[in-house]
C-alpha positions as CSV (number, residue, x, y, z in Angstrom):
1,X,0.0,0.0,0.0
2,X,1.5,3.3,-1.0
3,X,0.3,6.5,0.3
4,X,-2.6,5.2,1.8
5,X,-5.5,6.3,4.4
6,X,-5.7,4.0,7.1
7,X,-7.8,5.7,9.6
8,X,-10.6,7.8,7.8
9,X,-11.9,9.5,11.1
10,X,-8.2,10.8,11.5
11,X,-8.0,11.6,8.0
12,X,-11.0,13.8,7.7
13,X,-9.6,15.5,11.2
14,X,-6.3,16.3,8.8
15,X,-8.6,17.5,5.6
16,X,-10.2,20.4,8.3
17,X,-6.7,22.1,8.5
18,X,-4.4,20.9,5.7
19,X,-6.9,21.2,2.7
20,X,-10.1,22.2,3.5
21,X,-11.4,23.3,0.1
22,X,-11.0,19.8,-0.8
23,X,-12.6,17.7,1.8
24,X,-11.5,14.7,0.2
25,X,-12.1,12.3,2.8
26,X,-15.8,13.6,2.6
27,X,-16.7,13.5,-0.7
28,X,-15.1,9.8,-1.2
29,X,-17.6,8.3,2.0
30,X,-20.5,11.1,0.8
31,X,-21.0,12.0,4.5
32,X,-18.8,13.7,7.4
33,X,-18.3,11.8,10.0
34,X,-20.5,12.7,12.6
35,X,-23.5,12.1,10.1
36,X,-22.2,8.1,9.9
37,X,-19.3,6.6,11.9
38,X,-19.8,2.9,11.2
39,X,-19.2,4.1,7.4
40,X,-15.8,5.8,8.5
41,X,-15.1,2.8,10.8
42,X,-16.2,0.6,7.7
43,X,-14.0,2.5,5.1
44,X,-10.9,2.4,7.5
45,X,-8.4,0.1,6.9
46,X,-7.2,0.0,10.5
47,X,-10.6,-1.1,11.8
48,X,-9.9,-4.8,10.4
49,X,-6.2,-5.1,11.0
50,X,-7.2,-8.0,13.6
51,X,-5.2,-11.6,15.1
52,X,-7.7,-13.3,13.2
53,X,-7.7,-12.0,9.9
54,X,-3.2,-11.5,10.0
55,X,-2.7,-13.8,7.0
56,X,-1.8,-11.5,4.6
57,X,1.7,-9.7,4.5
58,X,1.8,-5.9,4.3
59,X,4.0,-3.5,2.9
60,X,3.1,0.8,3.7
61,X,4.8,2.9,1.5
62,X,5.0,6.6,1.8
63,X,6.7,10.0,1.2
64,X,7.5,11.9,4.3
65,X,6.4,15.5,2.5
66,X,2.9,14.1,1.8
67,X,0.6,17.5,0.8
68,X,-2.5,15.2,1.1
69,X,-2.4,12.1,3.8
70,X,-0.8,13.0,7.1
71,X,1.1,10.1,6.0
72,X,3.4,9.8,9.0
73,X,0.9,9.4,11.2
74,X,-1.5,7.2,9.2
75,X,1.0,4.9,8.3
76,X,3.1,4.8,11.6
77,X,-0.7,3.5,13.4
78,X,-1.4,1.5,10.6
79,X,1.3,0.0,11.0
80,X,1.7,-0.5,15.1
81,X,-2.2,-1.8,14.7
82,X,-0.9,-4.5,12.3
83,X,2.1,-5.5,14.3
84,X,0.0,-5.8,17.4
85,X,-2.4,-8.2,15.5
86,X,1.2,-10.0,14.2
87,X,0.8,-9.8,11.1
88,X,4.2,-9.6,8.8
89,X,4.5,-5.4,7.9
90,X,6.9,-3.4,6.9
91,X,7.2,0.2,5.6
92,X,9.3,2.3,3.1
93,X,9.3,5.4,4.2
94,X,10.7,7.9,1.6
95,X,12.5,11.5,2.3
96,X,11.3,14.7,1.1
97,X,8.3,13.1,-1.5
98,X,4.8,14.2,-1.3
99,X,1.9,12.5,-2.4
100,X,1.1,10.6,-6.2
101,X,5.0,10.0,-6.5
102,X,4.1,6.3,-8.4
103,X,4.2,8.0,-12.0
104,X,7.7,8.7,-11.6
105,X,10.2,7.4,-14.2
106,X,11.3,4.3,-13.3
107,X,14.9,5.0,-15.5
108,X,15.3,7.9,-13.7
109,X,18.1,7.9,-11.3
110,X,16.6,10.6,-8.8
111,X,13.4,9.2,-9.2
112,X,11.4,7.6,-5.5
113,X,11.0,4.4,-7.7
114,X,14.2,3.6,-7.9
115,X,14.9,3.8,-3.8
116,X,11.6,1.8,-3.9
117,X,12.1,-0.9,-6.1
118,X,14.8,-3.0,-4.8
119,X,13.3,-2.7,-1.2
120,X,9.9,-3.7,-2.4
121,X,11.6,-6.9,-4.3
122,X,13.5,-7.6,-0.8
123,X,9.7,-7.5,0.7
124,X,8.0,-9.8,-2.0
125,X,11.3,-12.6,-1.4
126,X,10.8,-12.7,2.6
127,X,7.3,-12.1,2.5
């Protein structure tokens, strides 16, 4: 998962002050919050990260200058909820990239996809 949203209660907190023209968080679920919490709690990624369901491997991915997802923060409790529920996770965190990084050139040196790439093979052969 690369510069995801983990916690969409804590996400739409982050769209009030960092971009509140957009309301993203909003206008994906079609309600705020406080008009529906079992769809946030539904939408949220976090909510199922659970002993019983650990089976699958993860893999969070994400620039530390992210303009949209207070990636950090997302990805850092994503990512203690998964451990707590043992499941196998890791995380690539990149420096200084924002958000929609992905369309990069994969031939160019300076490019996010290169410092990905052989830490995402290294993932796939242990995981």
């Amino acid at each position: 998962m690369f510069y995801g949203m983990y916690d969409l209660p804590a996400q739409w907190e982050h769209d009030q002050t960092a971009r509140p023209l957009d309301q993203v968080t909003e206008k994906f679920l079609g309600a705020q919050p406080m008009a529906n919490r079992r769809l946030y709690f539904e939408a949220s990624p976090l909510s199922y990260a659970n002993v019983d369901k650990n089976k699958p491997a993860f893999l969070v991915i994400y620039g530390t200058s992210d303009e949209v997802v207070d990636a950090g923060a997302q990805s850092q409790a994503f990512l203690a909820a998964l451990r707590q529920a043992q499941f196998y996770a890791r995380k690539i965190e990149i420096p200084s990239v924002g958000h929609l990084w992905v369309p990069d050139p994969f031939d160019d040196p300076e490019s996010p996809n290169v410092y990905v790439t052989t830490r995402l093979l290294r993932f796939l052969e242990r995981a």
